[in-house]
Every structure is written in C-alpha cells, then in structure tokens.
C-alpha positions in Angstrom: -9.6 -7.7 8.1 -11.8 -8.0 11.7 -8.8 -6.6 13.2 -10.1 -4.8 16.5 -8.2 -2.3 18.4 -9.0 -0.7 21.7 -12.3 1.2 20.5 -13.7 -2.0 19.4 -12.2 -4.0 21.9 -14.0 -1.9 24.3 -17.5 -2.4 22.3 -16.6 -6.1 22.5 -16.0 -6.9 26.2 -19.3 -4.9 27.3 -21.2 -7.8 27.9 -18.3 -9.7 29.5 -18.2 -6.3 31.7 -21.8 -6.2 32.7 -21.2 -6.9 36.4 -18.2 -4.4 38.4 -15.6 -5.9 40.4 -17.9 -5.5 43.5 -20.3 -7.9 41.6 -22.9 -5.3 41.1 -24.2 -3.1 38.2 -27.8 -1.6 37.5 -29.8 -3.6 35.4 -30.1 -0.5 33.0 -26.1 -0.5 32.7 -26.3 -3.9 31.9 -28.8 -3.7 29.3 -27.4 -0.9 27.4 -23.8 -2.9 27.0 -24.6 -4.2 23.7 -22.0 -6.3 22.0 -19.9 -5.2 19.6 -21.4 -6.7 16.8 -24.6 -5.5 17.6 -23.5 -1.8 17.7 -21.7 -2.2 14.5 -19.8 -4.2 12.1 -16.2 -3.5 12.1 -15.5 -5.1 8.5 -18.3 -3.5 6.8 -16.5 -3.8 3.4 -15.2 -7.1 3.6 -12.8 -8.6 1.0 -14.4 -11.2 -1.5 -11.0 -11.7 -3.8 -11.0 -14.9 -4.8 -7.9 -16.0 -6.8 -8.1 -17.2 -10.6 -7.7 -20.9 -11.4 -4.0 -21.6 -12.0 -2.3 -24.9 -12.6 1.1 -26.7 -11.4 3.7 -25.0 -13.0 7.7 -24.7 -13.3 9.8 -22.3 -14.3 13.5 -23.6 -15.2 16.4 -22.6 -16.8 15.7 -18.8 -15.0 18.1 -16.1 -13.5 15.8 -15.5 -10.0 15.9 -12.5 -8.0 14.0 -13.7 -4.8 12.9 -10.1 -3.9 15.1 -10.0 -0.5 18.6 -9.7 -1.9 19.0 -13.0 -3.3 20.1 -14.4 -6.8 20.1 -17.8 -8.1 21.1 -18.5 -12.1 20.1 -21.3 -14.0 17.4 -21.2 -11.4 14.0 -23.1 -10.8 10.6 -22.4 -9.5 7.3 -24.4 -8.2 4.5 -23.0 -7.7 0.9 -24.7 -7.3 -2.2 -24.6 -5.5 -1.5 -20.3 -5.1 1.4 -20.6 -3.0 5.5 -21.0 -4.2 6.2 -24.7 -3.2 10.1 -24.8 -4.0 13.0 -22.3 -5.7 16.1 -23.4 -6.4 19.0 -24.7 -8.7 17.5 -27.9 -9.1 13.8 -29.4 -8.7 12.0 -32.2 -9.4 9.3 -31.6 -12.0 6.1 -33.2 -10.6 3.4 -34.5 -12.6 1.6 -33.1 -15.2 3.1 -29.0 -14.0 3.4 -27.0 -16.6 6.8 -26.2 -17.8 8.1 -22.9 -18.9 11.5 -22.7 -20.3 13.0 -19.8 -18.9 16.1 -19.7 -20.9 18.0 -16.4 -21.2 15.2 -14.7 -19.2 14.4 -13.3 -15.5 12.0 -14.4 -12.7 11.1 -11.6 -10.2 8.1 -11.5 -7.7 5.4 -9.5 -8.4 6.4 -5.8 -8.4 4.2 -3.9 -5.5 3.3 -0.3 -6.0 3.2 1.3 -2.6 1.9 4.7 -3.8 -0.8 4.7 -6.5 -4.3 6.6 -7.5 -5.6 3.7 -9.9 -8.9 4.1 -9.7 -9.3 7.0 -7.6 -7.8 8.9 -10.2 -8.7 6.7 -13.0 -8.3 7.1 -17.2 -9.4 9.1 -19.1 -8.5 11.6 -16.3 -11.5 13.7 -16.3 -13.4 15.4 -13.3 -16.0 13.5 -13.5 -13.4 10.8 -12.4 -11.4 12.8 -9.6 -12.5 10.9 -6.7 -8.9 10.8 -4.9 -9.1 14.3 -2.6 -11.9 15.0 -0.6 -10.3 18.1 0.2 -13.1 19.8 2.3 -11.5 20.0 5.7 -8.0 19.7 7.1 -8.6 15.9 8.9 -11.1 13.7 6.5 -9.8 10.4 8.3 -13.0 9.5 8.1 -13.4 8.9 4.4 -12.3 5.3 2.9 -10.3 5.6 -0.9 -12.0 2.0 -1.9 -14.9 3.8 -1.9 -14.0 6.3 -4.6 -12.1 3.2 -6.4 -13.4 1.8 -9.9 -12.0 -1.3 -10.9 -12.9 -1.0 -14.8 -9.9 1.7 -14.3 -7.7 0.7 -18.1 -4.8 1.3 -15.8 -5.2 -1.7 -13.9 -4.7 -3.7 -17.2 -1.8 -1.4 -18.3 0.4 -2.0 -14.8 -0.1 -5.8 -15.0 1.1 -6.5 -18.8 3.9 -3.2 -19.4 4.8 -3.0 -15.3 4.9 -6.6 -13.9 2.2 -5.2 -10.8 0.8 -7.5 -8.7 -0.2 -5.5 -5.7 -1.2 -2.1 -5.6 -1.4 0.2 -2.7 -4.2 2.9 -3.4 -4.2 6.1 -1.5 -6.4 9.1 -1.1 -4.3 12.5 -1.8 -2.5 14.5 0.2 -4.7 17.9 0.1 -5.3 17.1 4.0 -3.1 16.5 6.7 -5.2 13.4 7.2 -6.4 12.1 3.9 -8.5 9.5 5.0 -7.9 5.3 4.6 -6.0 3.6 2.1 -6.5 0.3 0.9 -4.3 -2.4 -0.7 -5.7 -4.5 -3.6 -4.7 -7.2 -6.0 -4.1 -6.4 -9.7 -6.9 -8.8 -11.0 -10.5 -7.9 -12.8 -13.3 -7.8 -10.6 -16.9 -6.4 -10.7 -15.9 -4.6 -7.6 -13.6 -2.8 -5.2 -13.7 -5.9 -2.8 -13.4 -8.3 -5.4 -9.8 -6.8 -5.6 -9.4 -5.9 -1.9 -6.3 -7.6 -0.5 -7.6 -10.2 2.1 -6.2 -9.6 5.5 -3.8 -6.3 4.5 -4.3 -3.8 7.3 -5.6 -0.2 6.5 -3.2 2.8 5.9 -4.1 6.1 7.0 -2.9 8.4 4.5 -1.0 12.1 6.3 0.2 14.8 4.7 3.1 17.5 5.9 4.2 20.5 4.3 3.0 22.5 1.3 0.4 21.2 -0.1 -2.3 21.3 2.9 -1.4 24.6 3.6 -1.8 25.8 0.4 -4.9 24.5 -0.2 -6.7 25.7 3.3 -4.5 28.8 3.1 -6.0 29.6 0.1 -9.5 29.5 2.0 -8.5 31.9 4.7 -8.6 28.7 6.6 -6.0 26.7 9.1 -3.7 25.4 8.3 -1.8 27.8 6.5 1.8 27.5 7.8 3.7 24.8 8.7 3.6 25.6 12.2 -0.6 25.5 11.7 0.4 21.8 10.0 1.8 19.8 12.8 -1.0 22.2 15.2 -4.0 21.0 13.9 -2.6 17.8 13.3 -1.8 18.2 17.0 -4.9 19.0 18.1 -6.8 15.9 15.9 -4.6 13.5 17.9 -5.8 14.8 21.4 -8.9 14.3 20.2 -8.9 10.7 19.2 -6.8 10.2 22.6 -9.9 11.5 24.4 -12.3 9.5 22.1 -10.4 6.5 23.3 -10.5 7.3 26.9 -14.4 7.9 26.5 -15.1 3.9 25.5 -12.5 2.6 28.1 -14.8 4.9 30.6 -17.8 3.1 29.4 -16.3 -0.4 28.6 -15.2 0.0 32.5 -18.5 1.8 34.2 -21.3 1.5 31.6 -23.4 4.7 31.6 -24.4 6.6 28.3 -22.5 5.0 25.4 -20.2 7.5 23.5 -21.4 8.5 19.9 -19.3 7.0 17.0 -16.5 9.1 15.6 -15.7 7.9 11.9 -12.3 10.3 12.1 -11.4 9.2 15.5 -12.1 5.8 14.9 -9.5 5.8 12.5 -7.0 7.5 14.4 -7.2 5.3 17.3 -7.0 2.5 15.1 -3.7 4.3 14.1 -2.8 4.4 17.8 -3.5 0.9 18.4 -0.9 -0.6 15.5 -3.7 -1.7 13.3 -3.6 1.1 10.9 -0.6 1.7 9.3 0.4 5.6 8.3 2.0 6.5 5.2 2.9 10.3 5.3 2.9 12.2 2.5 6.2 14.5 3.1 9.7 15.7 1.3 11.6 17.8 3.2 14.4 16.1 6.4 13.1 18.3 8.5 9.5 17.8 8.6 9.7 14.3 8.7 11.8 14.6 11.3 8.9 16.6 13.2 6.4 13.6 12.3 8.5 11.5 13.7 8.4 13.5 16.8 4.6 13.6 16.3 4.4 10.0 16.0 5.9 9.3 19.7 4.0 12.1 21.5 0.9 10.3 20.6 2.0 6.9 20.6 1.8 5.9 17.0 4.5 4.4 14.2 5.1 5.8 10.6 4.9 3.1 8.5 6.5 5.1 5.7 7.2 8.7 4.1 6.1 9.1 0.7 7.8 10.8 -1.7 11.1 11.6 0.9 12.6 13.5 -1.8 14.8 14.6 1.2 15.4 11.6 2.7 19.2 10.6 2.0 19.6 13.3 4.7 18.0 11.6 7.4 18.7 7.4 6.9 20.0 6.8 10.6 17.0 8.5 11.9 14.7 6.4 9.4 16.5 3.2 10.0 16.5 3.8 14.0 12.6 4.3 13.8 12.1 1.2 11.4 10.2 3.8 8.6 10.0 3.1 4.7 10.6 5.8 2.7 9.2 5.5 -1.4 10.4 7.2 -3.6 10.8 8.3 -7.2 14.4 8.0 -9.2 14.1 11.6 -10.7 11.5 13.7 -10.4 12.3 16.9 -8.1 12.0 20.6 -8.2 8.1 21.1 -9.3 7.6 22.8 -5.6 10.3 24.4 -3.2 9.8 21.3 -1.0 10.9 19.1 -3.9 13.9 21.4 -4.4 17.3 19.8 -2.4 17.0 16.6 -4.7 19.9 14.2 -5.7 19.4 11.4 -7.9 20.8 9.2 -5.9 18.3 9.4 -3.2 17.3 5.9 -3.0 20.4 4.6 -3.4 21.9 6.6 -0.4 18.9 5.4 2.1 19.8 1.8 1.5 23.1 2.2 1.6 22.1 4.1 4.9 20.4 0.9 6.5 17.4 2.1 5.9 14.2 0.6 4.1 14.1 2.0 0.4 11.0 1.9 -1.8 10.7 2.6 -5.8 6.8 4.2 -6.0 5.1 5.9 -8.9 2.0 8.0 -8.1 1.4 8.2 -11.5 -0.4 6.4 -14.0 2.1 6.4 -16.7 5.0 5.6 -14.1 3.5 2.3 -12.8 4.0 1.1 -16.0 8.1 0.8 -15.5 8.9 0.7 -12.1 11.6 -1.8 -13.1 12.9 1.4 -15.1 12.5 3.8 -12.3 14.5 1.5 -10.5 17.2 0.9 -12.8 18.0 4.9 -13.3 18.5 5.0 -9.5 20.6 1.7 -9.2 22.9 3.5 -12.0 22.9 6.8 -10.3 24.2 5.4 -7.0 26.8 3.1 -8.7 27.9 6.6 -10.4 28.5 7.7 -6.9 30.5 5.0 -6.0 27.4 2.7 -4.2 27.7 -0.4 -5.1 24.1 -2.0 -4.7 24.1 -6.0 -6.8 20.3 -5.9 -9.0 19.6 -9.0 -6.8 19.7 -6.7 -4.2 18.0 -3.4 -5.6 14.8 -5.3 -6.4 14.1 -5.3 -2.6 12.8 -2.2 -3.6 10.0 -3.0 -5.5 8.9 -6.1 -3.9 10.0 -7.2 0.1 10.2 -3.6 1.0 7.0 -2.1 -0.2 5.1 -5.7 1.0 7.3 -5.0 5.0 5.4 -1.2 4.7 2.0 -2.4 4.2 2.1 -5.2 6.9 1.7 -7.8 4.1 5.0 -8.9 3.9 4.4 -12.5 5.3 2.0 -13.4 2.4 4.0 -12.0 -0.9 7.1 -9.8 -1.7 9.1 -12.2 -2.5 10.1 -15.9 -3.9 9.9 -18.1 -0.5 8.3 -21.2 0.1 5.0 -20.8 1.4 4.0 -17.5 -0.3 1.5 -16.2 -2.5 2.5 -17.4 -6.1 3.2 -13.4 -7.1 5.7 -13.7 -10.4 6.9 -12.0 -13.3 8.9 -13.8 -16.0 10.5 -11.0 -17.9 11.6 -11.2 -21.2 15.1 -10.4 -20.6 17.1 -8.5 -17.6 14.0 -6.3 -15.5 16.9 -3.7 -15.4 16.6 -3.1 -19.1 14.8 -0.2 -20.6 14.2 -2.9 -23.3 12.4 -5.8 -21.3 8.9 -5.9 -20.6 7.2 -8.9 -18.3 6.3 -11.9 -21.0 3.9 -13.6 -18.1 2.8 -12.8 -14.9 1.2 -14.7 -12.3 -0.8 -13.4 -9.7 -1.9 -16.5 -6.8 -0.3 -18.6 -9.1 -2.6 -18.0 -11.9 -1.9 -16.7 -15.2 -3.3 -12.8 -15.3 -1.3 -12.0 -18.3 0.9 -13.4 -21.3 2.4 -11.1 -23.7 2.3 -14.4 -26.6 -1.3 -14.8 -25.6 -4.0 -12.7 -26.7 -6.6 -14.4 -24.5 -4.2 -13.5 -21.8 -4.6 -9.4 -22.2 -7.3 -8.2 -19.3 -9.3 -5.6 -20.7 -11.7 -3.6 -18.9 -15.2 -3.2 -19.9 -14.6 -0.1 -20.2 -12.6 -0.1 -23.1 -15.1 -2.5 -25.1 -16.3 0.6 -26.4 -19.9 2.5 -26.1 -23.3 1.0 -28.2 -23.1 2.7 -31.9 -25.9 5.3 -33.3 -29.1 2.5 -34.0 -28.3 -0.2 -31.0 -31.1 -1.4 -29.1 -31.3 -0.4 -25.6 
C-alpha cells in the first residue's frame, strides 16, 4: 500500500533535488535532504495476508449472479490458483478440480460490507472493547481504526458462515468530523490486524456531517456545535493541510529547515492527492450537498455517503459527481436527521443512475445483507421500480468493491479476479437461505456441511477452569 502522494513525493525527490536549477545549493541544504525512506516509512503497517490453500474447483449446474448486473442459469464456474479462471454455460472440467454440484442453488461473489465496526466495536460489546471513537477533538485524522481492530472479534466468524462476507470495510465512528483512517480487510483468521489487511486497498478517511459531531463537542461547550460550526472547522482543517502541503513543496523545491510531521495533515493531503478515499458519514440532501461543495473547494472526491438516508433526493447530483451512497433498507427516524426516510431509498438512487450500496454498521446486520437487500428490492418493485435480482446484487458486491478503490481485484465473477464466492443454499433473496460454502481467494473459509469448516475465534474456546495450571 506504498502509495505516495505529494507530501511523500516531496520527501522522496529531495536527494534528486539537491542541486537548484542554477546548479548550486549549500552543502548544508544538501545534507539535510534525506530520502524519503530515511525520514520515514510510509507503509509502516504493511499487509502480511496471505491467502489459505485452496484447490481447482467447479461449480456447475448454478444460477450465477456475476455481481455487475449479470445472470447466467444452469451456469458454471472455475476457479483455481485464487483467481476465477472461467464463468459460463458450459466449461470444460479440468483435471482432478473439485466438483460441486450446484443444482437448485445460487452462486454470488463474495458480499462486501462497506460500513462495519468488527473489531473496533467487537463482541461481547463491553467498554473495555469500545475502541471505534476517539472522540477527543473535532479532526482526529490522525488516528488509524486497524489499530483499535482485534481480529479474535466472534463477529468475523458470524459474517462469513450466516452473511456470505468476504470483504469488510472497517471504519472509525463518526463522533468527529474527521474520524481518522479506515481500513479494508479480508474475512479470514489471523493472529493479527495485518494478517487480515487487504493488500493494496487504499485508505479511507472516515468524515462526519450533521448531528452527531455537534452534539458531542456541543455538549463540551466546545466547536462545533451547529452545523454552520461543522462545515467551519472542517473548513478550517482543510486550509491547514493545504498549507502543510505547500510547506514540503517549499522545501522539496529550496531545502532549508525541513517541516515537522503532521499525522492529521498527512492524511488530509493524502485525501487531496486521490490516494485516500473519503467516506462521509451524512443523512440529510442538503448537507451532502454542502460536502460536495466542500469537496471541490479543496480539491478532493467523496468516495461515498454513508448512511444517505436522504439520498433518493439528490441521485443526479450523486451520479454527476461519481459518489456511492450505502445505505440501510429500513432503519430511519432514531434522530431528526434520520427523519424524511422512504423505504425505497436504495431503489430510487439506482434507478437514479447513481451508485447504490446495501451496508450494515451493525453486528447483527452483517449477518443478512442478502436480507437487507431483498426488503429494499421489494420496496422499490412496490413502487413500481423494476430492478431484475441479477441486477440488485451490484449492491452488495461491484458497488461497494468501485467505493473502496478495489474493484479491479474482486466484486464480482470475471476472469482474472480474486476467487470471492458464495454458494447459497437456495435464492440469496430468500429470508430462508443462508450461504452453504464460501470461498475467500479461492479457498474454502466456510462450509455449512462441514464442521472443520466453522472458523472459530480463540476467543470463544473458552477461559482455563478453577484448578488449571498456568
């Protein structure tokens, strides 16, 4: 994830920038131009996911929704080596694959959670375990949610066997208007946070609009406490990282005293640059339509709106500025902001052109995206939208992979991907099916006929009993 933006490109070219266009510079400029690598490492937390062992295997016999709109029945699918070699009607079986009669059931990729807490806000939900909000100052884009993520979270385990989840996008909470880095990570056991960490996914930044930071600093006496304080301070963080930038292209440029490292502005540059990707905590039209604003004042893209409980208001304005908006099927009115809700929100922004996502921020609700999904494909057909299912699983799988910048590796059932799929157990769309395997880099991670095949974290082995040595 060495992706280096303009701060770090900076750092990187100071050697290469030791001598000015004139053909002189001070030997004490030129000594203090370190390279970048020598000031700092800019993948301190690199990935180390490995992918399980898998083997050849087919699926025939399937009905396959290819996660971009696609449907073929009586389908069949290769996969080896990680990657989806073939999909189609008909394919030779090589060699010694593994053959799964898929008779009478569904394939699907791998359902991708854009919004999720696993870990950060992991079971039993105790605050000992309430890692997800750093909530001690209006802009902590310095802070990184892996670091608050523990992967012996149960509900790991739980989104993988009842929820078909392959990828999981884990934010930090929205208490601040800038809640700090998320990260995206594989649904796989590991020892670690970067045994799960998604190789080569780029950051998010995680903002926040509207009620909830200004409660929580309004509360304190503090700003923000109005919305107008929101987009201000948010305002104000931006012309700071603008100057921070400014700052290294001064000294990459004309050496002298090298700037002091800013973990927040480092962050927001690396928003500014397109390597950071934001996803903005925010219901209401209106105040998306000020981020929006926000966003091309500074020079930055929304990558998506979270939550957009609103958003079947604003789908032109969406689609014309390329943003995602995930969101639930049903849950509204718990705050004002959540108030002006119709079920057939998500329906309404596709049917809008614009990119639709089916998220859960919930523990419970990861376990049946395919459900959350299915309530909002009925709603809109009520409403006279006609949306196939082929077609409404975009929203758990191509969609969500296009928002987090990792749509080239997985997200849906094409040649040359990431081996991400679910065999359901009958139509995904059911309240009554449940995935019956899932493969994650085309290895086996979970098969409901297969105890062996249930992950369990250590953490539910239990504690040593009264007597145990120690």
């Amino acid at each position: 994830m060495a992706r280096i933006g303009i701060v770090a490109a900076a750092l990187v070219s100071l050697v290469a920038c030791a001598t000015t266009s004139g053909g002189s510079a001070s030997a004490e400029n030129a000594s203090n131009r370190l390279s970048y690598n020598e000031l700092f490492d800019p993948d301190p937390f690199p990935s180390t996911y490995a992918p399980y062992p898998g083997v050849p295997t087919v699926i025939t016999n399937a009905t396959i929704y290819d996660g971009e709109g696609g449907e073929i029945a009586n389908g069949m699918i290769y996969f080896a080596d990680g990657h989806i070699q073939s999909v189609g009607q008909s394919l030779d079986i090589p060699d010694g694959a593994t053959v799964v009669d898929g008779s009478g059931l569904w394939v699907t990729p791998g359902v991708i959670d854009i919004h999720s807490h696993l870990g950060n806000y992991p079971s039993p939900g105790v605050g000992a375990h309430s890692d997800g909000n750093e909530a001690t100052d209006p802009n902590t884009a310095n802070v990184w949610t892996e670091h608050s993520v523990w992967p012996q979270d149960p509900g790991f385990s739980r989104a993988l066997a009842n929820g078909g989840v392959t990828t999981l996008n884990i934010l930090p909470g929205s208490a601040n208007l800038f809640g700090g880095r998320s990260v995206t990570l594989r649904n796989v056991p590991a020892r670690t946070m970067q045994g799960m960490k998604f190789p080569d996914a780029p950051y998010g930044l995680k903002m926040a609009c509207g009620e909830n930071p200004k409660r929580v600093y309004g509360s304190r006496n503090r700003s923000p406490s109005t919305r107008m304080g929101n987009i201000a301070v948010a305002r104000q963080a931006w012309a700071d990282a603008q100057r921070y930038r400014e700052q290294w292209e001064r000294y990459r440029e004309d050496g002298g005293a090298r700037p002091a490292r800013n973990l927040q502005n480092e962050t927001l540059v690396g928003v500014m640059e397109g390597e950071i990707l934001v996803h903005n905590h925010c219901y209401r039209a209106d105040e998306m339509a000020n981020m929006i604003d926000m966003a091309n004042e500074f020079g930055y893209r929304i990558s998506s709106f979270q939550h957009a409980v609103e958003a079947y208001k604003i789908p032109d304005l969406l689609n014309e500025n390329g943003i995602c908006s995930a969101m639930w099927a049903d849950w509204w009115g718990f705050k004002m902001e959540a108030y002006d809700a119709v079920f057939e929100n998500i329906p309404m922004v596709h049917a809008g052109g614009a990119c639709a996502i089916v998220h859960s921020d919930d523990q419970n609700g990861i376990q049946r995206l395919n459900q959350e999904a299915a309530k909002a494909l009925a709603d809109g057909r009520r409403a006279g939208i006609e949306i196939s299912d082929a077609e409404a699983w975009q929203w758990l799988a191509i969609n969500p992979a296009r928002a987090l910048g990792i749509a080239e590796q997985t997200g849906s059932l094409v040649s040359g991907k990431r081996a991400d799929i679910v065999l359901w157990n009958g139509n995904p769309f059911s309240v009554y099916s449940r995935p019956q395997m899932v493969w994650i880099d085309g290895a086996l991670m979970y098969d409901m006929n297969d105890p062996q095949r249930r992950p369990i974290s250590d953490f539910e082995l239990g504690q040593p009993g009264e007597g145990s040595v120690r």
